[in-house]
C-alpha positions as CSV (number, residue, x, y, z in Angstrom):
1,X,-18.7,23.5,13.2
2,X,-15.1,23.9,12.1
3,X,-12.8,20.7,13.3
4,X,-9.4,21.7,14.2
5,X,-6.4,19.9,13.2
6,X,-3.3,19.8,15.9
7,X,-0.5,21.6,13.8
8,X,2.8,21.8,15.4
9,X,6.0,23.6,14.6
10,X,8.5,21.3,13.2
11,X,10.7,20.9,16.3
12,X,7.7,20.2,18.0
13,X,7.9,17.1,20.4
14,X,4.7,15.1,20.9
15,X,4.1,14.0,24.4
16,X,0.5,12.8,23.2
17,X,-1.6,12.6,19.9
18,X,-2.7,16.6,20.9
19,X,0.0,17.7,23.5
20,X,3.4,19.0,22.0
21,X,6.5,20.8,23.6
22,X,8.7,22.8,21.8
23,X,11.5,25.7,22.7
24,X,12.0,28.7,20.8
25,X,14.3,32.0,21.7
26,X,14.7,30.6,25.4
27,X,11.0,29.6,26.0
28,X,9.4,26.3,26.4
29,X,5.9,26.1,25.0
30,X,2.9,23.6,25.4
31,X,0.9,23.2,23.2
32,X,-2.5,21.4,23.0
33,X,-4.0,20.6,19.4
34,X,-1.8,23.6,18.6
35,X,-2.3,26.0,20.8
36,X,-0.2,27.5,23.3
37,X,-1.8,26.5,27.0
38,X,1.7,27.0,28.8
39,X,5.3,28.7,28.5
40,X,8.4,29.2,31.0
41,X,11.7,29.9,30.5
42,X,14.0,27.7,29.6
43,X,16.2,26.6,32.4
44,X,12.7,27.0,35.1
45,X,13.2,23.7,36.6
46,X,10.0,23.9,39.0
47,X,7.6,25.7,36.2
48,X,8.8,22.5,34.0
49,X,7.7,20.3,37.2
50,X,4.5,22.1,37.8
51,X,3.2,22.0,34.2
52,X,4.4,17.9,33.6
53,X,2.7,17.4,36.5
54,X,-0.3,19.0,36.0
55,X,-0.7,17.8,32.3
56,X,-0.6,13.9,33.6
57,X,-2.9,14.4,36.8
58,X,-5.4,16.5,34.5
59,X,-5.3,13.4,31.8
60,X,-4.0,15.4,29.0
61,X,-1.1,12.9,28.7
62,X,0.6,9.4,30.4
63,X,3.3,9.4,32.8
64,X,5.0,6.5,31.5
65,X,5.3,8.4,27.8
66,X,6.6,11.5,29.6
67,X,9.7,9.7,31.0
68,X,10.2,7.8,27.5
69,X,10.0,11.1,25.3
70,X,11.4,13.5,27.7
71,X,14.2,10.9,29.1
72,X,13.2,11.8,32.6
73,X,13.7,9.4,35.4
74,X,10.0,7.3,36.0
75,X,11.1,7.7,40.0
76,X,11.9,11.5,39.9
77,X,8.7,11.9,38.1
78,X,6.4,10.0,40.4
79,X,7.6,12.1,43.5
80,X,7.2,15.4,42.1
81,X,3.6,13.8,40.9
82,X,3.5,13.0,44.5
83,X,4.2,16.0,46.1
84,X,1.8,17.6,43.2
85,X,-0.9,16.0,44.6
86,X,-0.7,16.2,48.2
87,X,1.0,19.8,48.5
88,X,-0.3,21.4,45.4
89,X,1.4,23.8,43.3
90,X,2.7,24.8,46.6
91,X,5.3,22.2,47.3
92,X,6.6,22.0,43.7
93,X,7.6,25.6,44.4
94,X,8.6,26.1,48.1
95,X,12.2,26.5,48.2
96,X,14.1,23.6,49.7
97,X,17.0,24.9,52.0
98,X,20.1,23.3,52.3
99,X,19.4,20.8,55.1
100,X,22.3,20.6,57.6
101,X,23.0,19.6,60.9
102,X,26.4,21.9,61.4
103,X,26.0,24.4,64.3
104,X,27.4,28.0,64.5
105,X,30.9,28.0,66.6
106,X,31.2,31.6,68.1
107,X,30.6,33.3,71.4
108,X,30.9,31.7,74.8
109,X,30.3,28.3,73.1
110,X,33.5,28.7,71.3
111,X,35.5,29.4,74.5
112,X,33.7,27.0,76.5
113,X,35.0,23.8,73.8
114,X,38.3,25.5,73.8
115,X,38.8,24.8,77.2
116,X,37.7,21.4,77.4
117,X,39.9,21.0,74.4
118,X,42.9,22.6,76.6
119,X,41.8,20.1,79.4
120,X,42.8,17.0,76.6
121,X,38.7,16.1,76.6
122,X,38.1,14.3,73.0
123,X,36.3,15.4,70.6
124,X,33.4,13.3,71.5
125,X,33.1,13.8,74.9
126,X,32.5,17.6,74.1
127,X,29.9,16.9,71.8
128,X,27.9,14.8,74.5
129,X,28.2,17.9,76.6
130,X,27.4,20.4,74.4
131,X,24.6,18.5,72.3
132,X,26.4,18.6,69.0
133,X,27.7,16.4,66.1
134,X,31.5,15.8,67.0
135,X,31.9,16.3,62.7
136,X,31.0,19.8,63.9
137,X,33.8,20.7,66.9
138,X,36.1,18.5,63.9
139,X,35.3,21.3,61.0
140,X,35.9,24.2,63.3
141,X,39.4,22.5,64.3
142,X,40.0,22.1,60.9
143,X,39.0,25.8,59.6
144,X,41.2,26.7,62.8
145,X,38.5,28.4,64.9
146,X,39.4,25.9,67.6
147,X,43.2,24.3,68.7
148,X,43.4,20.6,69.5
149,X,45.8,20.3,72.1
150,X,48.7,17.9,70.6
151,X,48.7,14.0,72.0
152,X,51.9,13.4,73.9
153,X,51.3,10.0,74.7
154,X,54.6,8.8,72.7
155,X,56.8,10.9,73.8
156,X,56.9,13.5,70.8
């Protein structure tokens, strides 16, 4: 039986005594005791995830040397291990939407705050009635989709 020594490339950095990383013409390769076992493209932010993840649950390397030798946060790390191994390969990948709570102004809905606006009903007030943020009837006076009757309590 032939034993193998781990060779690396030169640029080659060593997350354990057999694992290495190293990029070359926009690819990130692993290696393990020199050979390739995963590659992704450079700027692949979830392949990176999936593979780092994989590599520490699997025991080919230690989470703690990851974040000193990659200089990636030991928090960031531990919830993408998390999700890794609750979700699976599926929640490193599923696309997270932009969360937001701001609701579409148009139709009858626009008219209908309009009018209460007209009426001199405050902002919040509508938002009770209509089951919305008041930030949101604020942004749509601001973009100008909506007219905010002017106060005249001091005689302007």
């Amino acid at each position: 039986m032939q034993l193998l020594l781990p060779i690396f490339p030169t640029n080659t950095i060593l997350l354990s005594p057999s694992l290495g990383i190293f990029e070359q013409d926009g690819l990130v390769y692993y290696l393990h005791s020199g050979a390739p076992i995963f590659s992704h493209p450079k700027g692949d932010i979830q392949s990176f995830r999936y593979i780092i993840c994989n590599l520490i649950d699997t025991g080919r390397c230690q989470a703690t040397h990851v974040c000193a030798v990659l200089k990636i946060s030991r928090d960031t790390l531990y919830r993408y291990l998390k999700i890794y191994r609750t979700q699976g390969s599926e929640g490193i990948f599923a696309s997270k939407g932009k969360v937001t709570r701001n609701q579409k102004m148009h139709g009858q809905r626009l008219i209908r705050i309009q009018q209460m606006l007209d009426k001199g009903m405050s902002n919040s007030a509508i938002a009770k009635i209509e089951d919305m943020s008041e930030g949101t009837i604020r942004y749509n006076i601001g973009e100008g989709k909506l007219k905010k009757k002017p106060d005249r309590k001091f005689g302007r």
